[in-house]
DRENDO-1510 file (C-alpha; in Angstrom, 1 decimal, always signed):
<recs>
REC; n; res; u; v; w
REC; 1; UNK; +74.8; +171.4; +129.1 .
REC; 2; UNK; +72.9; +168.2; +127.4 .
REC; 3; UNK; +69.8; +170.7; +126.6 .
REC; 4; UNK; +72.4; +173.2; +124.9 .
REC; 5; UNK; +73.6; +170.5; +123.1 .
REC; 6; UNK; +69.9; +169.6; +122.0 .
REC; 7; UNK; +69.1; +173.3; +121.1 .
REC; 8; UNK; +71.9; +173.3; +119.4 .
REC; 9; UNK; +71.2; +170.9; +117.2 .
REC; 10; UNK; +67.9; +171.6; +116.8 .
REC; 11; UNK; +68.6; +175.0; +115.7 .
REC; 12; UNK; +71.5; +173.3; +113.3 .
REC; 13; UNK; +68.8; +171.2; +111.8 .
REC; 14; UNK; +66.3; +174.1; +111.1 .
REC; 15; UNK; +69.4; +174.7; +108.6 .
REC; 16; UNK; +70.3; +172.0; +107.2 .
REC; 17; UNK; +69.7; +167.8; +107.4 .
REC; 18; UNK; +73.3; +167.4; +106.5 .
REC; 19; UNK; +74.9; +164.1; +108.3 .
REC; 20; UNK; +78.3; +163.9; +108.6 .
REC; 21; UNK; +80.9; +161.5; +108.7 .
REC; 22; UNK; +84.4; +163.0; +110.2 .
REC; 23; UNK; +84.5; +166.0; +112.1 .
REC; 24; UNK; +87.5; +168.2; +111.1 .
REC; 25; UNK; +88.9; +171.2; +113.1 .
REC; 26; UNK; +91.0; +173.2; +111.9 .
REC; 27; UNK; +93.5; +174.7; +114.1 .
REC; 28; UNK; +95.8; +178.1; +113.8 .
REC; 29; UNK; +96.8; +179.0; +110.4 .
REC; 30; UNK; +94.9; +176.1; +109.4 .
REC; 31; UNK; +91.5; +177.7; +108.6 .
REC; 32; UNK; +92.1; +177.9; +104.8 .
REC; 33; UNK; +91.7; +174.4; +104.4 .
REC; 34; UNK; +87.7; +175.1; +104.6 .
REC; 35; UNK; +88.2; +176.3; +100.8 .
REC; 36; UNK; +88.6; +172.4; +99.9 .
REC; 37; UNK; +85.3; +171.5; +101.0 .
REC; 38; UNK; +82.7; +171.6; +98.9 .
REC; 39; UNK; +80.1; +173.6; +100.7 .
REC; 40; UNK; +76.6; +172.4; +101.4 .
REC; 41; UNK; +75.4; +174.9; +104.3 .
REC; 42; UNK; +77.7; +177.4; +106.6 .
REC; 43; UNK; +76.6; +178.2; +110.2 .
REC; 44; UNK; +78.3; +180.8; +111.9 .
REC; 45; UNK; +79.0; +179.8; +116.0 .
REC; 46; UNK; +77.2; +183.5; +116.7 .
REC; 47; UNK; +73.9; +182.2; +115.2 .
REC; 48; UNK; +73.9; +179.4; +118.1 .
REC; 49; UNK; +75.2; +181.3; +120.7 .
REC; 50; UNK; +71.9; +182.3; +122.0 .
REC; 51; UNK; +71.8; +178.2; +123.2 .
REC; 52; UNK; +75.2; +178.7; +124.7 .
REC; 53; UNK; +77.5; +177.5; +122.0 .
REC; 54; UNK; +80.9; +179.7; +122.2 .
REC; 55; UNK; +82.1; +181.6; +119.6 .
REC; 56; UNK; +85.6; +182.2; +118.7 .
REC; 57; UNK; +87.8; +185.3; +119.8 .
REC; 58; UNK; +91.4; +184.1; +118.9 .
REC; 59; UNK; +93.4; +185.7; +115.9 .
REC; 60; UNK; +92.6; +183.6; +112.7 .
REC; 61; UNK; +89.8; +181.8; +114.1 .
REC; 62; UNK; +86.6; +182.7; +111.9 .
REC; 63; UNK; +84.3; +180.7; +114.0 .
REC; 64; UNK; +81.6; +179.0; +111.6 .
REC; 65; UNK; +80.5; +174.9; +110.9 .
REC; 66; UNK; +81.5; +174.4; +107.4 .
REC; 67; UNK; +78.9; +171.3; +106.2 .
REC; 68; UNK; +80.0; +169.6; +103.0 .
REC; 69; UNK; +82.1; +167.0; +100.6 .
REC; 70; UNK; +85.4; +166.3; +101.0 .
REC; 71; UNK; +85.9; +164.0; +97.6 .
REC; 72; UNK; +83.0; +162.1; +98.6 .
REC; 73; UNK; +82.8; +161.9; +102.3 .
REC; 74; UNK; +80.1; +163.9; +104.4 .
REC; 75; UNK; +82.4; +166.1; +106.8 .
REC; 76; UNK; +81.4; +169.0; +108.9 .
REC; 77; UNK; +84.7; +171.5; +109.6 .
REC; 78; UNK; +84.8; +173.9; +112.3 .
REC; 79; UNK; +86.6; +176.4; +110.8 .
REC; 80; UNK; +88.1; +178.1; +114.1 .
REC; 81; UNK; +87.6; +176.1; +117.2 .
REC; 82; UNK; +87.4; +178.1; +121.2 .
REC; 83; UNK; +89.8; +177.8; +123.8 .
REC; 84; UNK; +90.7; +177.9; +127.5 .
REC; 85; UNK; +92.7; +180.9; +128.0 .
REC; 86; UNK; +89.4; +183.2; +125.8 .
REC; 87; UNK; +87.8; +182.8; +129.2 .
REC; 88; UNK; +85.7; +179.3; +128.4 .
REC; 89; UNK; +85.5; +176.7; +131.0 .
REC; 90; UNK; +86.4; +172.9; +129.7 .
REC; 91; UNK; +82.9; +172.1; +129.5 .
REC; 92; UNK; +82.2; +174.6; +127.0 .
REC; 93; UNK; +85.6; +174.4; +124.6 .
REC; 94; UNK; +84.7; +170.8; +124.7 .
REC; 95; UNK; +81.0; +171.8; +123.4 .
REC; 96; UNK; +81.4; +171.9; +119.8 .
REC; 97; UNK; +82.9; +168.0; +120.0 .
REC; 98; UNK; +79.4; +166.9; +121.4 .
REC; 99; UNK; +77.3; +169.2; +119.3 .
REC; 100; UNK; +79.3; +167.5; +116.1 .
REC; 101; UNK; +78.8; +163.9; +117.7 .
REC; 102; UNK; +75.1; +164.8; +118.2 .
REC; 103; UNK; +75.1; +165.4; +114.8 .
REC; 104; UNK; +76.5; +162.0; +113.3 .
REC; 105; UNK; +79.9; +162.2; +113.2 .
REC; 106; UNK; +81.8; +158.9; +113.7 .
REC; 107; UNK; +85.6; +160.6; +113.1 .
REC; 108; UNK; +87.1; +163.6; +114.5 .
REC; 109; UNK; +89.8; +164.6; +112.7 .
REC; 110; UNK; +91.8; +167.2; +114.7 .
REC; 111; UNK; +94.7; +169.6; +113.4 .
REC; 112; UNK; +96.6; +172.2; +115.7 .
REC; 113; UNK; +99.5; +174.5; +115.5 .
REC; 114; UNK; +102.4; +173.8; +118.2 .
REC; 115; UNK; +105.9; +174.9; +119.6 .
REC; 116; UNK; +108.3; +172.0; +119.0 .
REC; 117; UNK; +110.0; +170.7; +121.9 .
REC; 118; UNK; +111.9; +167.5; +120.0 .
REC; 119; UNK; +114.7; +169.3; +118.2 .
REC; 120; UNK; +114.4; +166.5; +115.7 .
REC; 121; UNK; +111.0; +168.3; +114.2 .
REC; 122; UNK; +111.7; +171.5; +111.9 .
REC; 123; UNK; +109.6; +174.3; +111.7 .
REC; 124; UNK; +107.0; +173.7; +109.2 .
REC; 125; UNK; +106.9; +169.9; +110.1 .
REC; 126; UNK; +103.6; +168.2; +110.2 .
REC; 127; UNK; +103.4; +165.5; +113.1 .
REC; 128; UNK; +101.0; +162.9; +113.9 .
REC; 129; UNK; +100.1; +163.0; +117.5 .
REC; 130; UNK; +100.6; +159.3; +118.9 .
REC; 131; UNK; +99.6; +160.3; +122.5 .
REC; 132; UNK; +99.4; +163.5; +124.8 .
REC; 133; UNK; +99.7; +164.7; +128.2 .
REC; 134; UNK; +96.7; +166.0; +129.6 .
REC; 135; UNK; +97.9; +166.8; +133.6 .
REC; 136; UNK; +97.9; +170.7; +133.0 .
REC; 137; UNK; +94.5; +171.3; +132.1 .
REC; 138; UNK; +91.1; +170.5; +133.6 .
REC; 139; UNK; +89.5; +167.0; +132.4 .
REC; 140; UNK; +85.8; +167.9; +130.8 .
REC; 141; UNK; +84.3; +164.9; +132.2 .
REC; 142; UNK; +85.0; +166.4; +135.9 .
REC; 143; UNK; +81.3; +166.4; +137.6 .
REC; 144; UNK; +78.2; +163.8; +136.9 .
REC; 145; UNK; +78.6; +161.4; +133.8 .
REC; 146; UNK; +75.8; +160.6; +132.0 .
REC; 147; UNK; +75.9; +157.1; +130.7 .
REC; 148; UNK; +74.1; +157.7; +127.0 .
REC; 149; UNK; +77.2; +159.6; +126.6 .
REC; 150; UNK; +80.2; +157.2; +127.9 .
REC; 151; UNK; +81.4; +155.1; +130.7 .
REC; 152; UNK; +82.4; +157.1; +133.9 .
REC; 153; UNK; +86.3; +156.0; +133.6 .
REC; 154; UNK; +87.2; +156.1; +129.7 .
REC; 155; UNK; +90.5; +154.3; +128.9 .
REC; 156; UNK; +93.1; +156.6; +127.5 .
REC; 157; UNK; +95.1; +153.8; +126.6 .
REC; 158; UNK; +94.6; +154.1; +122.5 .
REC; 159; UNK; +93.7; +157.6; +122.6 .
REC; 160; UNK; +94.5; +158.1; +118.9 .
REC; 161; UNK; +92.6; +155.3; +116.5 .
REC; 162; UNK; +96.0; +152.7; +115.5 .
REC; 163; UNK; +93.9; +152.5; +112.3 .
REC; 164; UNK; +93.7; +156.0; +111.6 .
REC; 165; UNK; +97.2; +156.8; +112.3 .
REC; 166; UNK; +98.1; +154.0; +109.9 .
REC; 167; UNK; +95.7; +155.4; +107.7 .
REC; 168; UNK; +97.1; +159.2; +107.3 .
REC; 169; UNK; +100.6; +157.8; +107.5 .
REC; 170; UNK; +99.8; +156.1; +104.1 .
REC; 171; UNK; +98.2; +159.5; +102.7 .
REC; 172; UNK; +101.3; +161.1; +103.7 .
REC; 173; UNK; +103.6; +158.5; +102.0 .
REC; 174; UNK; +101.4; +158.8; +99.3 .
REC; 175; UNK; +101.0; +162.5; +98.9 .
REC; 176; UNK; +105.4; +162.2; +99.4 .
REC; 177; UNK; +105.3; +164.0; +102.4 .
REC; 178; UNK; +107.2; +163.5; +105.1 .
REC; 179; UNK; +105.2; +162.8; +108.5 .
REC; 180; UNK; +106.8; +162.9; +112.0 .
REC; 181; UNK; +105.1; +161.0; +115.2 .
REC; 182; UNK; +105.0; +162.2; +118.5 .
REC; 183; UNK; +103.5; +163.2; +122.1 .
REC; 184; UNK; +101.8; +166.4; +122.5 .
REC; 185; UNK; +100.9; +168.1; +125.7 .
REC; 186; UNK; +98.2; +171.2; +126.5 .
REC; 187; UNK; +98.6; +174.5; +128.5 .
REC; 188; UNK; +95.9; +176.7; +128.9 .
REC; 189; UNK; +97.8; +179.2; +127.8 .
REC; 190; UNK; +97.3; +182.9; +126.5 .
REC; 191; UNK; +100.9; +183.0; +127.4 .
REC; 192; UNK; +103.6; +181.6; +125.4 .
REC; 193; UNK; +105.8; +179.1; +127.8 .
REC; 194; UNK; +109.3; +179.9; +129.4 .
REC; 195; UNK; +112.3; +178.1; +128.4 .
REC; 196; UNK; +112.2; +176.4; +132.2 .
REC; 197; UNK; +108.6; +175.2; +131.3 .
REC; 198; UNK; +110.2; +173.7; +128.1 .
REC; 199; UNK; +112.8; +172.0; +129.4 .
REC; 200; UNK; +110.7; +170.6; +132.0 .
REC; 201; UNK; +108.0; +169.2; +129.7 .
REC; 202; UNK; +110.7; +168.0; +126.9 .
REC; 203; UNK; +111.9; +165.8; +130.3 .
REC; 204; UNK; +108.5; +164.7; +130.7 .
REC; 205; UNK; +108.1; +163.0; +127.0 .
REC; 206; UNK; +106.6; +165.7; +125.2 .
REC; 207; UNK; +107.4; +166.6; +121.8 .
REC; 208; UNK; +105.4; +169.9; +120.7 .
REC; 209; UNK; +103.7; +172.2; +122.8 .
REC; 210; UNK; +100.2; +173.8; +122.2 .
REC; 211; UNK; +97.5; +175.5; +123.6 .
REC; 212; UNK; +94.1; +173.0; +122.6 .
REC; 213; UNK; +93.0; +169.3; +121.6 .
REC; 214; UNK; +93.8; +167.6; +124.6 .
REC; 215; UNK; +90.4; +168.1; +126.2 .
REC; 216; UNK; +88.4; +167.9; +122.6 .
REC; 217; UNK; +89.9; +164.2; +122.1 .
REC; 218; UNK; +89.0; +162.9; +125.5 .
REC; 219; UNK; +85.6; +164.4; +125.6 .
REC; 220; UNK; +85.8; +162.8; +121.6 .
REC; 221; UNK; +87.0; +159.3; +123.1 .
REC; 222; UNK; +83.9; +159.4; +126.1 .
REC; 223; UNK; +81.5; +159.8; +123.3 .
REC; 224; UNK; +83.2; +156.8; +121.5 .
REC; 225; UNK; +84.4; +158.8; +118.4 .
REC; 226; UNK; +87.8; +157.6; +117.1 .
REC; 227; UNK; +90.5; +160.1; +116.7 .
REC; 228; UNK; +93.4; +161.5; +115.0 .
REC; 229; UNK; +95.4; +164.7; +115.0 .
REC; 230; UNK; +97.7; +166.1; +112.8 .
REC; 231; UNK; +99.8; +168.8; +114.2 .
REC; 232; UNK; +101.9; +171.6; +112.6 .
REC; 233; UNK; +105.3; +172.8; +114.0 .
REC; 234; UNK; +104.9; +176.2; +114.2 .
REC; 235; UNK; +107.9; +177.8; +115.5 .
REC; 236; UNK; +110.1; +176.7; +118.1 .
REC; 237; UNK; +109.4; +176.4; +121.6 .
REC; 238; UNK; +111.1; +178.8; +123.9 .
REC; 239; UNK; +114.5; +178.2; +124.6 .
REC; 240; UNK; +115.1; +176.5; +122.0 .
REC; 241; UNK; +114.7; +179.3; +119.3 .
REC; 242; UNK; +116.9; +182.6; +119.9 .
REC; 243; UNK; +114.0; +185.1; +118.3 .
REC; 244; UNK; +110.8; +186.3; +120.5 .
REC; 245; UNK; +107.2; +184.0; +119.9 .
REC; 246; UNK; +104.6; +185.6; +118.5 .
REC; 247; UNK; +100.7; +184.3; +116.8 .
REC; 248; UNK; +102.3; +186.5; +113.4 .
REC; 249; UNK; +104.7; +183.4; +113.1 .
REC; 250; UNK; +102.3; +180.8; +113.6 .
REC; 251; UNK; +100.0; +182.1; +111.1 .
REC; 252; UNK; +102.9; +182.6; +108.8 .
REC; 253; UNK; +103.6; +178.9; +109.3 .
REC; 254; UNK; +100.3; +178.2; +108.8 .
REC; 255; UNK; +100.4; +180.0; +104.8 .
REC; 256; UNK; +103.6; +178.4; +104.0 .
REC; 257; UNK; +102.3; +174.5; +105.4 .
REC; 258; UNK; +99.3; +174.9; +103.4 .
REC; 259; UNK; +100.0; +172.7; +100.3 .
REC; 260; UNK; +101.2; +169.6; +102.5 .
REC; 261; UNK; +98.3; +170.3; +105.2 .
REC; 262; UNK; +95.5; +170.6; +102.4 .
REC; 263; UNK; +97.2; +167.1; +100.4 .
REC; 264; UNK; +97.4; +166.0; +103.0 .
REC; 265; UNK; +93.8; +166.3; +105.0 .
REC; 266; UNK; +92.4; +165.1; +101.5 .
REC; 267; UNK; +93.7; +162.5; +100.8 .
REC; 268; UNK; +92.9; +161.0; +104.4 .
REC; 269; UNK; +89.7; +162.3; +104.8 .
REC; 270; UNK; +88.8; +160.2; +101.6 .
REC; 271; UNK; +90.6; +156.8; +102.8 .
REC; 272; UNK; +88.5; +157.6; +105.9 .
REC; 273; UNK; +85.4; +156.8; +103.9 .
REC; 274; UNK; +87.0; +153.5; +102.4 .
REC; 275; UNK; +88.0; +152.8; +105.9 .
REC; 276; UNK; +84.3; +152.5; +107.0 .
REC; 277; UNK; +83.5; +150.6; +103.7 .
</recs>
């Protein structure tokens, strides 16, 4: 995997010298944020897929590096990320996280789209992930560690940068939007969950539901990247909402968030530069 990651950004650099700062992924219904960036090179995922980068299959997941400005800080933007239940092992949907660290970036900034388990979070609510439960899904560093990358037991005890939580919790207050907190916990999906699976990870401390991120921020911490996540409620998890899930409502979400999400993502994107100021 380390000489993929090489080749990939060997072949990256054959397009660009572009260094970036944060590391921003969008998650479902979240992709049209890319238009905010102002564009210095796009690399589709198929053009480094002969190095064994994987390329996205899910529903609104274009599947291309976005290099550019955000206001004034460098960021590259995976505009669709890859997950478990496409048929990726961890090591791979954790790929694009090294590839982006190999090429600079200090800050991944991580969005998703979830079910809400916490009846206190509407549909449409964005929510700052405080911590997450990872015991569903494999961990990425299972097998050798190599020490350039991180020490072989990574603390998850500050999983999510206390500065950078602080930080979009400011843009949010400032943009007068209002920002929930909470725990969020991955399953591999492709399968929506049941209402028993609901109720038995509500009793377990989780908040929202989804079907990513959890392995991208604690391959993200091993590499010593700091992290935050903003997450969107979606829909409601099942059990809790009487209608039928389905990827149509999260994408509808998605359209309907996208005025907070974007005013949001800007305005802490640029207080990330002043943060490192």
């Amino acid at each position: 995997m380390k000489k993929n990651i090489r080749d990939c950004v060997a072949a990256i650099r054959e397009k660009t010298d572009f260094v970036p700062r944060v590391a921003l992924t969008l998650g479902s219904g979240l992709g049209q944020y890319a238009a905010q960036v102002r564009v210095v090179c796009e690399i589709p995922y198929q053009e480094l897929a002969p190095y064994g980068f994987p390329v996205s299959t899910a529903p609104g997941h274009e599947g291309r590096f976005i290099f550019g400005y955000v206001g004034e800080t460098p960021v590259v933007c995976m505009k669709g990320r890859v997950h478990l239940y496409e048929g990726y092992d961890t090591e791979q949907v954790v790929m694009p996280v090294r590839v982006m660290r190999a090429l600079g970036a200090e800050i991944l900034f991580l969005s998703n789209a979830s079910g809400g388990i916490n009846p206190a979070y509407p549909v449409g609510s964005l929510v700052l992930l405080s911590d997450h439960i990872s015991s569903f899904v494999r961990n990425p560093l299972i097998g050798p560690n190599d020490p350039e990358d991180g020490v072989r037991f990574p603390d998850m005890s500050c999983a999510y940068d206390g500065q950078l939580r602080a930080l979009v919790k400011e843009a949010a207050k400032a943009c007068g939007i209002d920002l929930y907190e909470g725990v969020y916990v991955q399953l591999t999906g492709p399968s929506f969950e049941s209402p028993a699976e609901i109720r038995m990870l509500g009793r377990l401390g989780a908040d929202m539901v989804g079907m990513s991120t959890v392995v991208e921020v604690i391959a993200a911490r091993h590499l010593g990247m700091r992290v935050a996540c903003v997450s969107l409620i979606s829909n409601l998890a099942a059990g809790i909402s009487e209608n039928p899930l389905t990827s149509e409502e999260v994408e509808e979400a998605g359209r309907e968030a996208e005025p907070r999400f974007s005013a949001l993502v800007t305005r802490a994107i640029s207080m990330m530069r002043s943060d490192a100021e």
